[in-house]
TIDRENPA-998454 format. One record per residue: residue in one letter; z, x, y of N, C-alpha, C in turn. Coordinates in steps of 0.1 Angstrom, whole numbers, plus 5000, padded with zeros to 4 digits. Layout:
AZXYZXYZXY;...
! end
This chain:
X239346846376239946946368241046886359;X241346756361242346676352241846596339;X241046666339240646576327241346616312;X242246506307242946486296242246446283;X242646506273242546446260243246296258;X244646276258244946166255245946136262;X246546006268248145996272249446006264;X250646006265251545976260252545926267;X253645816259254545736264255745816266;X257245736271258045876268258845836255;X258445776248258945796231258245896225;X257145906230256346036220257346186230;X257346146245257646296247258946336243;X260146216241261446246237261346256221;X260746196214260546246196259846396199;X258946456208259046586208259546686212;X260246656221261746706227262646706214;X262646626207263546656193263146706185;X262146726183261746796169261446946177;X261046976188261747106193262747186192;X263747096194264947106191265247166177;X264847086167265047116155264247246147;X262947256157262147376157263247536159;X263647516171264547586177264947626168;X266647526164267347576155267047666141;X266547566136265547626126264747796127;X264147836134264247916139265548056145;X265948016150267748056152268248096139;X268348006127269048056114268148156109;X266648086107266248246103265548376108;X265948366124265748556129267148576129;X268348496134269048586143269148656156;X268248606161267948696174267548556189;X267848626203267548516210266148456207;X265848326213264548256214264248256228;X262948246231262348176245261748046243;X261847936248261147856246260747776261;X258947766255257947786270257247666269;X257647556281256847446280256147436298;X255847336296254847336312255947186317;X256247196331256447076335255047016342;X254846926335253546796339254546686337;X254046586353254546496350253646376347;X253846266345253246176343252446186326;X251346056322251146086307250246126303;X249946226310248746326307249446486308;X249046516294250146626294249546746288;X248046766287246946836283245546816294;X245346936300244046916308244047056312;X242847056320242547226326243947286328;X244547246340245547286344246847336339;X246747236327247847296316247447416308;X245947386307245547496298245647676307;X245447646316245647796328247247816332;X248247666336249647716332249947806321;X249247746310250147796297249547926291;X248347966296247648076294248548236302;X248648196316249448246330251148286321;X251548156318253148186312253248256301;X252448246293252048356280252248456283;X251548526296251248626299251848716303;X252848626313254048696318255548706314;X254848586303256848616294256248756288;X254948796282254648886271255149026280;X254349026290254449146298255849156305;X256749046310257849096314258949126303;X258849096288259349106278258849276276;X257849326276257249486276258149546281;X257949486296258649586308259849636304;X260949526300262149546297262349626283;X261449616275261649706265262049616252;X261349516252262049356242260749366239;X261349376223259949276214260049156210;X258849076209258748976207258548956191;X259348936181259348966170258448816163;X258048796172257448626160257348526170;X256548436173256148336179255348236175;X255548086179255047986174254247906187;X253147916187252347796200252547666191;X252847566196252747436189251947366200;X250647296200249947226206250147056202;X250746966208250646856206249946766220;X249846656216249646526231250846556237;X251946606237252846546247252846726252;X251746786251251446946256251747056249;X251247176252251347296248252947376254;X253447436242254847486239254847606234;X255647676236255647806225257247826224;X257347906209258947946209258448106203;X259448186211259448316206260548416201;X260648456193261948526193261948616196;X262748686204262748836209263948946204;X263749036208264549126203265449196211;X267249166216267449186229269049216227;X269649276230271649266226271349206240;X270949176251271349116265270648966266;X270848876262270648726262270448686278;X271448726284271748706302270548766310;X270548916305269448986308268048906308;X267848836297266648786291266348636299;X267148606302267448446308267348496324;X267748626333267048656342266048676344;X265548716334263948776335263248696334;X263648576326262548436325262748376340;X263748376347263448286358263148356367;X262948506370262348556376261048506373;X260048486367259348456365259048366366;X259748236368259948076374259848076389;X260448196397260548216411259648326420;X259248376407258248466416256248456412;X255848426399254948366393254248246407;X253048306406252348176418252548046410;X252648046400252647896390254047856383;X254747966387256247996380256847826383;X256547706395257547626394257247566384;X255947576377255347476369255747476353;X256647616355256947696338258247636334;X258447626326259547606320260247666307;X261247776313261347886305262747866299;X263247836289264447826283264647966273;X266047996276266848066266267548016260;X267448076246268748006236269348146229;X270448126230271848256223271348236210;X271548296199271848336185272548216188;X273548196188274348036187274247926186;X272347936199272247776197272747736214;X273547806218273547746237272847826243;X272047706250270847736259271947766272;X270947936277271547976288271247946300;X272047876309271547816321271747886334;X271147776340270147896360271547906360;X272647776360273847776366274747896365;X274747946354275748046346275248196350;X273648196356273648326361273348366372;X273948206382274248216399272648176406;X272248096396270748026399271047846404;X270547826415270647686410269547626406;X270047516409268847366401267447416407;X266847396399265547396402264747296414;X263447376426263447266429262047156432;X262047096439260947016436260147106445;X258747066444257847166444256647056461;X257446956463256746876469257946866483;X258846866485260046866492261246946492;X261147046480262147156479263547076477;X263946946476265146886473265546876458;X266846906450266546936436265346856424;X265046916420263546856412264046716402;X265746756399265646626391266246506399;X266846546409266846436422265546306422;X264946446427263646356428262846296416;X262546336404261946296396262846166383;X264046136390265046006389264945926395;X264545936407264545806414262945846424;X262145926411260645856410260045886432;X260645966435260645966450259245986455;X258246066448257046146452256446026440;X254945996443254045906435253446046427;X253046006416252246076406250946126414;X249946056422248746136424249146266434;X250446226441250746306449251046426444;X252146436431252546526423251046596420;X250246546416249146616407248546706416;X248246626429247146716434248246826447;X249546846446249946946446250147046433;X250247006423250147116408249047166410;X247747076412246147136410246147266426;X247147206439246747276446247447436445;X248747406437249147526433248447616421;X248047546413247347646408245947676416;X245447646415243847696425244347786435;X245347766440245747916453246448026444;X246648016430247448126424246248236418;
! end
């Protein structure tokens, strides 16, 4: 079920980490309104395969629907598909930014695939709203529960390991 189109180095994933960025902003000047921005955490340099494609299908689904629930429209959205993976940025329509940034990590903690999502809020301003600021902490690893960037710094869990617990989390979701 891993089977990839292409690898990438982390110069490609950090040049798209910036031009997101710049996506972002860019965006931000011309709605005015909060953004969501939806990436997959995959580790290692394969960053397109079945897996990602059912992540990112699953996360779609339930930013869309839990954005309903709450009574937020999703005024515009962008999927950007590159090698270093599938993203989307959306703008929504919301006076409660905080509100909106719970609702995404609700969805990070209760979603069968939710550890896999990576759901950012950004203010009209431009500051991304963090777990910290709405009594969330760090995220955590999905292989030992110890904080995710602990582990993924000092490389603790091997890649085949990582994988074929993502593959085993999604197949039981």
């Amino acid at each position: 079920m891993l089977a990839s189109t292409k690898t990438v180095d982390l110069f490609e994933v950090i040049a798209n980490k910036e031009n997101r960025v710049k996506r972002q902003q860019e965006w931000l000047k011309s709605h005015s309104l909060p953004l969501i921005s939806f990436s997959i955490n995959m580790p290692g340099p394969e960053k397109n395969n079945a897996l990602t494609d059912v992540i990112f299908r699953q996360g779609m689904h339930a930013i869309r629907n839990t954005c309903a629930s709450y009574g937020w429209t999703i005024v515009n959205r962008q999927i950007h598909r590159a090698n270093t993976g599938a993203e989307a940025i959306m703008v929504v329509e919301t006076d409660d930014v905080n509100a909106l940034k719970i609702a995404m990590m609700r969805i990070e903690h209760t979603h069968a695939m939710g550890r896999l999502m990576d759901i950012d809020v950004l203010a009209v301003s431009g500051e991304i709203i963090s777990r910290d600021n709405q009594g969330f902490g760090k995220r955590q690893c999905y292989i030992c529960d110890d904080e995710a960037v602990v582990c993924a710094r000092s490389q603790r869990h091997d890649l085949p390991t990582l994988l074929q617990k993502i593959e085993e989390i999604v197949n039981n979701a």
